[in-house]
BARONU-291868 format. One line per 3 residues: number of its first residue (from 1); their letters; for each residue x negated, y, z negated of C-alpha. Coordinates in Angstrom, 3 decimals. Example, Ala and Ser with C-alpha at 12.3 -4.5 7.8 and 13.67 -1.06 7.14 Angstrom:
1> as> -12.300,-4.500,-7.800 | -13.670,-1.060,-7.140
This chain:
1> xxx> -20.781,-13.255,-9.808 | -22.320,-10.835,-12.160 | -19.100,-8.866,-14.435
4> xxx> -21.063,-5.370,-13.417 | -20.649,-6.562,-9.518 | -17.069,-7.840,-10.105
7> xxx> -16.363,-4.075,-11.993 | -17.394,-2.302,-9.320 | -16.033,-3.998,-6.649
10> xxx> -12.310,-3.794,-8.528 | -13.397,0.038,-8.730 | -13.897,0.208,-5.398
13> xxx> -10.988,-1.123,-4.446 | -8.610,0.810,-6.358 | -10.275,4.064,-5.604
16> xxx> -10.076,2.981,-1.834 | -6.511,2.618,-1.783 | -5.584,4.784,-4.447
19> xxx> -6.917,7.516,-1.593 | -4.172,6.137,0.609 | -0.884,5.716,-1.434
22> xxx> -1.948,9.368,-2.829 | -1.018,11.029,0.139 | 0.290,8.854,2.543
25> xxx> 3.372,7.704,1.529 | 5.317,11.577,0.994 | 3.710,13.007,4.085
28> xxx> 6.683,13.211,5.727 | 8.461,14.869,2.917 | 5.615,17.150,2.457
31> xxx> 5.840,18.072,6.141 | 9.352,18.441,6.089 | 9.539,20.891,2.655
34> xxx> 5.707,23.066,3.971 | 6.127,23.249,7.518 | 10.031,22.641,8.769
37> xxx> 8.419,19.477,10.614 | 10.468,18.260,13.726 | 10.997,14.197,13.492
40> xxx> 8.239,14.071,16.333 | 5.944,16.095,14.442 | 5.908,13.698,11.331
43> xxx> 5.833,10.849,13.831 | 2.664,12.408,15.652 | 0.723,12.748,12.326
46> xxx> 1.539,9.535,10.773 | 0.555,8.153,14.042 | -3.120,9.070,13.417
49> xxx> -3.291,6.117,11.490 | -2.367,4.075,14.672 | -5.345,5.900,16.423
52> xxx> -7.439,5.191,13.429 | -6.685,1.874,13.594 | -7.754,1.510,16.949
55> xxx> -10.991,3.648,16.880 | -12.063,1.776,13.976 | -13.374,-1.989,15.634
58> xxx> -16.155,0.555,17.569 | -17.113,2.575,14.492 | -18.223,-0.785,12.344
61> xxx> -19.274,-2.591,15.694 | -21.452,-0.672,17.123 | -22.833,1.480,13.674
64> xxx> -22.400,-0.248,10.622 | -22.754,-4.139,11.548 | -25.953,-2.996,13.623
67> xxx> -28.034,-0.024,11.915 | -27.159,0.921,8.937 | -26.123,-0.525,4.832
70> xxx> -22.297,-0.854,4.758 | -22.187,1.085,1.257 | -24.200,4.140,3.074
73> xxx> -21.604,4.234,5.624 | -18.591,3.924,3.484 | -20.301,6.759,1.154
76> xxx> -20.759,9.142,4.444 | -17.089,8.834,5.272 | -15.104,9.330,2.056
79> xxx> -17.294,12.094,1.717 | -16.493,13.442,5.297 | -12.758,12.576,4.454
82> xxx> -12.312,14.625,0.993 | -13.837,17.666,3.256 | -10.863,16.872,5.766
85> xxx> -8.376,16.180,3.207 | -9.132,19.362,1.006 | -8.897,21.218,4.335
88> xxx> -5.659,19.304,5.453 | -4.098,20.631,1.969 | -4.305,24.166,2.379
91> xxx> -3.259,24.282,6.368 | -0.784,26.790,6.597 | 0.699,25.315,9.912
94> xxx> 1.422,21.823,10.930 | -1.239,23.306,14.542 | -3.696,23.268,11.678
97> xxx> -2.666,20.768,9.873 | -2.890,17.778,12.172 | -6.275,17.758,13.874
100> xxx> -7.835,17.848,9.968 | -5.470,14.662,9.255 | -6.491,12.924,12.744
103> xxx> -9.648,13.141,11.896 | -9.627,11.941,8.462 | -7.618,8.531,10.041
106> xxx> -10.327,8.028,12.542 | -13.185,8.457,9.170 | -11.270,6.115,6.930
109> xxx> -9.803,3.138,8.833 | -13.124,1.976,9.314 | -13.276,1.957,5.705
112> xxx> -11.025,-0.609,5.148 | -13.135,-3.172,6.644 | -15.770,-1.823,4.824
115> xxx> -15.228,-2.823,1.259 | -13.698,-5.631,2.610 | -17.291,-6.703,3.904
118> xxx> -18.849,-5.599,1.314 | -17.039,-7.673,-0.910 | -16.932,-10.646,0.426
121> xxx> -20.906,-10.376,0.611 | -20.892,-10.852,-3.033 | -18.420,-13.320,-3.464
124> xxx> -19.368,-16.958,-3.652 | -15.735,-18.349,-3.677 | -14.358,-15.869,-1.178
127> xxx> -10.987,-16.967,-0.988 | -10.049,-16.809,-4.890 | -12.198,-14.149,-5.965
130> xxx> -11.766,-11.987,-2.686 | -7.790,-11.710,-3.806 | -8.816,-10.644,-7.692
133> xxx> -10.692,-8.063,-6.184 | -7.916,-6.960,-3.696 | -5.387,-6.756,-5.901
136> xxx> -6.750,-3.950,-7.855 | -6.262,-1.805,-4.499 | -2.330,-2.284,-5.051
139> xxx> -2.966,-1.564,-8.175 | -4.498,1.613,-7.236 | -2.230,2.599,-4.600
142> xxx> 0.814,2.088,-7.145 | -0.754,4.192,-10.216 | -1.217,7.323,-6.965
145> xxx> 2.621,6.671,-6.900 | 3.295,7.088,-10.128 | 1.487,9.970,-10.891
148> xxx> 2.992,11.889,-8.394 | 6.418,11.479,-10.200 | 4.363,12.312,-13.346
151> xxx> 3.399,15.734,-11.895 | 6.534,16.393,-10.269 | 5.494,17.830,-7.162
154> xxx> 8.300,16.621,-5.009 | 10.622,17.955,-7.160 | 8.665,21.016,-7.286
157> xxx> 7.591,21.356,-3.218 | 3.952,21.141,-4.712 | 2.845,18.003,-2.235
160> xxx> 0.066,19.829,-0.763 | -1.685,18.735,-4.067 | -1.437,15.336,-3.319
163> xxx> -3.887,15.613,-0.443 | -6.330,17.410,-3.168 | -6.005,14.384,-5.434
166> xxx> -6.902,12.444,-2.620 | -9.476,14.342,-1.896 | -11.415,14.101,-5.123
169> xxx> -10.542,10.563,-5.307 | -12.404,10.431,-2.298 | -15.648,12.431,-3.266
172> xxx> -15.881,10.060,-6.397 | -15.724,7.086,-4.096 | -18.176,8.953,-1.583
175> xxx> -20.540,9.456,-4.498 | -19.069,6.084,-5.989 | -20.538,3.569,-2.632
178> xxx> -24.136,4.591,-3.358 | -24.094,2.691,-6.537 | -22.238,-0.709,-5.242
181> xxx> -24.600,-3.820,-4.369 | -26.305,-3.377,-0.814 | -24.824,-4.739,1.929
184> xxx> -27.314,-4.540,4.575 | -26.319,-5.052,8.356 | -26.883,-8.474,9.811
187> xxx> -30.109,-7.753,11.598 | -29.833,-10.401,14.015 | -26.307,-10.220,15.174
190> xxx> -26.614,-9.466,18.782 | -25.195,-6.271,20.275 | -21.339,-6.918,20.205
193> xxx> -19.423,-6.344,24.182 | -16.144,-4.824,24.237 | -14.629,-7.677,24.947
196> xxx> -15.668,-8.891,21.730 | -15.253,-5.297,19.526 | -11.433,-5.087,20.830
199> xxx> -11.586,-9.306,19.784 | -10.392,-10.006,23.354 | -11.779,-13.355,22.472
202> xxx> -8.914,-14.461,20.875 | -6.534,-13.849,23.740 | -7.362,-17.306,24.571
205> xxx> -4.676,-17.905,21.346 | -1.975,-16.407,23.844 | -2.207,-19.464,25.768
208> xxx> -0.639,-21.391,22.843 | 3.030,-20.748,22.615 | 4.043,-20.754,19.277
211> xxx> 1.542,-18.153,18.508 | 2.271,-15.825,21.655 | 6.019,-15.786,20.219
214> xxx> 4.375,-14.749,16.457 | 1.923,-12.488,18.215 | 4.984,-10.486,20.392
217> xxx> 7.190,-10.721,16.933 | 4.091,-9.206,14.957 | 3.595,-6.140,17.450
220> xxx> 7.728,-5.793,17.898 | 8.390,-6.273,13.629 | 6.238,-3.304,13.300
223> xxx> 8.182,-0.236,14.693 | 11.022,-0.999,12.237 | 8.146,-0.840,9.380
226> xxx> 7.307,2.335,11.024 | 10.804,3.678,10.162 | 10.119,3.057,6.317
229> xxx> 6.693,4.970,6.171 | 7.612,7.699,7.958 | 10.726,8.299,6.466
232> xxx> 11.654,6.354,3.114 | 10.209,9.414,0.642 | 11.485,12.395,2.890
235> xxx> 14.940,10.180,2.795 | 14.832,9.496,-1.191 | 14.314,13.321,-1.868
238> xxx> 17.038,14.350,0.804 | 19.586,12.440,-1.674 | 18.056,13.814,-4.778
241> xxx> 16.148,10.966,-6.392 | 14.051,12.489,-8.450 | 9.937,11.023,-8.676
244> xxx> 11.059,9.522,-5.594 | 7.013,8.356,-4.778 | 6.888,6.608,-8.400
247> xxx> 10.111,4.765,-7.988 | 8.694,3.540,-4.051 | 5.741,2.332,-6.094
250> xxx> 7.696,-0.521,-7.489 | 7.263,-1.896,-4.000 | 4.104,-2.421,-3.859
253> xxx> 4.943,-4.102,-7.395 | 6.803,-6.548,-6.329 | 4.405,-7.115,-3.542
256> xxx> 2.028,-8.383,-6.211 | 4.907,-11.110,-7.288 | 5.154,-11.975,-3.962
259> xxx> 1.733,-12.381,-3.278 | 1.914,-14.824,-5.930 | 4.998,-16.910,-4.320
262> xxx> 3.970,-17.365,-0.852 | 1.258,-19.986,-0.997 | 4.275,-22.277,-2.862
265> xxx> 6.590,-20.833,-0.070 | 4.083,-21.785,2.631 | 3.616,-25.527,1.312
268> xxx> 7.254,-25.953,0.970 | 9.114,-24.317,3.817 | 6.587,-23.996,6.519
271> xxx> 5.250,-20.936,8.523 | 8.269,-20.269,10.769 | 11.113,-20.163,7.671
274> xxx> 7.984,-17.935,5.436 | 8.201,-15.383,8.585 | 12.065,-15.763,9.084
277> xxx> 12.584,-14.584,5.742 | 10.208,-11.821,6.102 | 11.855,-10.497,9.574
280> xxx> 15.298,-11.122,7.150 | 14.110,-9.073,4.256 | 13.393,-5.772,6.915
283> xxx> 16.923,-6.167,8.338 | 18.412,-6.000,4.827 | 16.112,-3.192,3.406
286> xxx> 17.490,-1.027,6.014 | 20.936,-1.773,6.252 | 20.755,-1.325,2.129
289> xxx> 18.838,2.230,3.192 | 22.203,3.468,5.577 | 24.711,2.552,2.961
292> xxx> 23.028,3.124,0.153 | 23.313,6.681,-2.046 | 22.470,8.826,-4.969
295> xxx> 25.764,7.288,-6.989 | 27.443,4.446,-7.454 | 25.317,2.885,-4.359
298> xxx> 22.182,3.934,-5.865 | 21.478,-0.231,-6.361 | 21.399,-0.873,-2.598
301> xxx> 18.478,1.701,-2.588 | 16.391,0.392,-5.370 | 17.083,-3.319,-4.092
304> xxx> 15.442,-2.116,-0.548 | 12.469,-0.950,-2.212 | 12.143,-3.845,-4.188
307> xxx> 11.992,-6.272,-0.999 | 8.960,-4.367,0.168 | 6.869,-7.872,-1.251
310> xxx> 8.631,-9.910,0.879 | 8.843,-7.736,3.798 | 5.092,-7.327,4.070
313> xxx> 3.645,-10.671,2.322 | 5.946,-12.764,4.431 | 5.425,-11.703,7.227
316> xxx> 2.206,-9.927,7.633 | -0.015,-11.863,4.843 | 1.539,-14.969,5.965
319> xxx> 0.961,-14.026,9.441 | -2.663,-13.207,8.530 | -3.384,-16.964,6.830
322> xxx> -1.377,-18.134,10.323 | -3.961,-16.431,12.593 | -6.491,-18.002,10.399
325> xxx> -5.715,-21.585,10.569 | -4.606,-21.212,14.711 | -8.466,-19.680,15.697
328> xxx> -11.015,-21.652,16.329 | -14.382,-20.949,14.045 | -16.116,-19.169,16.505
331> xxx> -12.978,-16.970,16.748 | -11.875,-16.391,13.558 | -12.907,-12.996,13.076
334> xxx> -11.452,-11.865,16.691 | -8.566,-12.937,16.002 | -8.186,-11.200,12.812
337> xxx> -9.487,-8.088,14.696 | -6.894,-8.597,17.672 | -4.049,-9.195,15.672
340> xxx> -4.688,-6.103,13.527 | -5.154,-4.033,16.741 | -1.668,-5.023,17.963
343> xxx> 0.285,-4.068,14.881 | -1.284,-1.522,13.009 | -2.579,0.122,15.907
346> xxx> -0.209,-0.676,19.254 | 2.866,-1.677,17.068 | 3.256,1.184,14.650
349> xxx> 2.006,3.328,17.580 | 5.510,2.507,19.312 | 7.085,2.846,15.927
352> xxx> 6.219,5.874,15.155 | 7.171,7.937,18.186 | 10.294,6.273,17.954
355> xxx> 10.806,7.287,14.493 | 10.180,10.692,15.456 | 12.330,10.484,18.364
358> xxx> 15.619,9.119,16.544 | 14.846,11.272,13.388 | 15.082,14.577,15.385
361> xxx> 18.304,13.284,17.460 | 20.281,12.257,13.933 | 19.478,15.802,12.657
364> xxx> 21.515,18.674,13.418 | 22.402,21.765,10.764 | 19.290,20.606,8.856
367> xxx> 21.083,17.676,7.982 | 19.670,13.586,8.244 | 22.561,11.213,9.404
370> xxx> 20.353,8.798,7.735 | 22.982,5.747,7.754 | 22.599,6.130,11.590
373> xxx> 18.542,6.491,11.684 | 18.480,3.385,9.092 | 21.016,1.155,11.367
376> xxx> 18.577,1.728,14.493 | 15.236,-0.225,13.060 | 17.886,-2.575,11.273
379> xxx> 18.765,-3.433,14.699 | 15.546,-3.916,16.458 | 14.849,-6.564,13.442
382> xxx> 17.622,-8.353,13.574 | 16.833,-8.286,17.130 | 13.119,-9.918,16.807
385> xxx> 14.668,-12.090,13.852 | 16.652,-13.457,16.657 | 14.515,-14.039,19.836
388> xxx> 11.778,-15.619,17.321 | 13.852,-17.962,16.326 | 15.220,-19.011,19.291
391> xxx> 11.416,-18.662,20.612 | 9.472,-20.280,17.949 | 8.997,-24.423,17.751
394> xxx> 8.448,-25.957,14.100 | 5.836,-26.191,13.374 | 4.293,-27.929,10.900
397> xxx> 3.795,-26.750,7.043 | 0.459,-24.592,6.469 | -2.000,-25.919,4.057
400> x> -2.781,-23.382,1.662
């Protein structure tokens, strides 16, 4: 691969999820601080991603794997979404305020399996080069983090210029796409069914019952994970932590190490003790959360944030290579599609109105009870941790 392809494609990448972690992650405080959100108002609009999520398999099945270059498409939408996102920012109700940031969800989900696609059309050795590329995107999404601690707009109830900063990250990435390799559709796929867009072809996995248990874990694992988007930065600034989204960046830091660890993990343990300790990790990031505080308990918070690698690259990534190696070939892609549809869209779906719910009942004399909101998704891991292991045969170690 060409160094001016592999520079552009890391570009992409980090501009693509820089877009994300600018915004996304102190939404909920920003809500909170501009508009006096209710718990079910932060839960409706960080449920647009849900809704996203699940639009998404019909915008890139039926438009851009059919008609039209996959860089021309991704252009068109970050340049529809810094429009929304601009707009979003100067709302001056949350009536206003969510239909701009619905919108933008639906426009950039699809996105993600965009430069996805159009990566892996240039990449000869998909596997290892696909995850040099990728890992600028964490890159990206960490340095959004830290510059919002830079600029001090927590501190400062400034956050509605975090959706600008998104915004023009998003126009250079709009203007950005036109210049990345063409990816032209695959003229003679045929026309895809909705069986096939929603990857209903992979129920036939279902039938199997190891991977029915990881499927029902995958969907249940996610409305605890809810919990931390929706509320980990309004929760930080409620105790006073100061650059709260820089110091939730080293999350995604660790995530990197992680990365790193769970092929040896994989080889050694096996798939069911790589997903135990993931389901482990989200039952002990939130139990740190409760009991955790701004003084002498200010380690237990810090510690949480740090297991964010092995909460989501245990679990989810490892989940991910799992799906992989279960579908057949003519399935693959399905059941990539299916299992992303069940967490992303139908599990955080449930987690997020739930978050909202149990926010606004632990809140009284604009006070959190956050020990009690954190103990609730603590329990519904522990819970999963539980069934799945009971539920789950060994199984045996994944080649990686």
């Amino acid at each position: 691969m060409l160094i001016s392809i592999r520079l552009k494609l890391s570009l992409m990448m980090f501009l693509q999820f820089f877009i994300w972690g600018a915004w996304f992650v102190t939404m909920g405080t920003y809500l909170s601080q501009r508009f006096s959100a209710s718990g079910a108002q932060m839960g409706m609009a960080y449920e647009t991603q849900s809704i996203g999520a699940i639009i998404a398999p019909f915008i890139i099945g039926l438009i851009a794997d059919r008609y039209f270059a996959a860089q021309k498409i991704l252009a068109l939408l970050h340049l529809a979404g810094a429009a929304l996102l601009f707009s979003a920012a100067y709302s001056g109700a949350f009536s206003s305020f969510y239909p701009y940031i619905l919108l933008y969800m639906v426009v950039y989900m699809p996105t993600l399996a965009l430069v996805n696609a159009i990566s892996f059309r240039q990449l000869a050795e998909k596997t290892a080069q696909f995850a040099h590329i990728r890992v600028l995107g964490t890159v990206g999404w960490i340095t959004a983090g830290l510059l919002i601690g830079w600029f001090g707009w927590e501190g400062s109830q400034q956050l509605q210029f975090t959706f600008v900063l998104a915004a023009a990250a998003s126009f250079a990435l709009g203007v950005f796409s036109l210049a990345l390799p063409d990816t032209p559709p695959q003229a003679s796929q045929p026309r895809p069914t909705l069986r096939q867009l929603l990857g209903l072809d992979a129920l036939a996995l279902l039938k199997d019952r190891a991977y029915l248990v990881f499927f029902l874990a995958s969907v249940l694992i996610c409305i605890p994970l809810a919990f931390y988007y929706q509320n980990a930065n309004l929760y930080l600034n409620d105790l006073g932590i100061s650059g709260a989204a820089a110091k939730m960046s080293l999350g995604q830091m660790s995530e990197i190490a992680f990365m790193l660890l769970l092929p040896l993990f994989l080889r050694r343990y096996g798939i069911k003790a790589t997903l135990l300790v993931g389901m482990l990790a989200w039952v002990l990031r939130y139990v740190l959360f409760a009991y955790g505080n701004s003084g002498e308990q200010l380690w237990m918070l810090f510690f949480g944030i740090l297991l964010h690698g092995i909460c989501y690259d245990f679990f989810f990534v490892s989940g991910q290579i799992y799906t992989e190696q279960k579908a057949g070939r003519e399935i693959k892609a399905a059941a990539q599609g299916l299992i992303t549809l069940a967490t992303y869209g139908v599990g955080m779906l449930l987690g997020f109105r739930l978050a909202g719910y149990i926010t606004d009942v632990h809140h009284s004399d604009s006070a959190y009870q956050w020990w009690q909101i954190w103990l609730i998704p603590a329990g519904i891991a522990a819970l999963v941790l539980v069934v799945f292991v009971l539920s789950f045969p060994k199984q045996r170690r994944v080649q990686v």
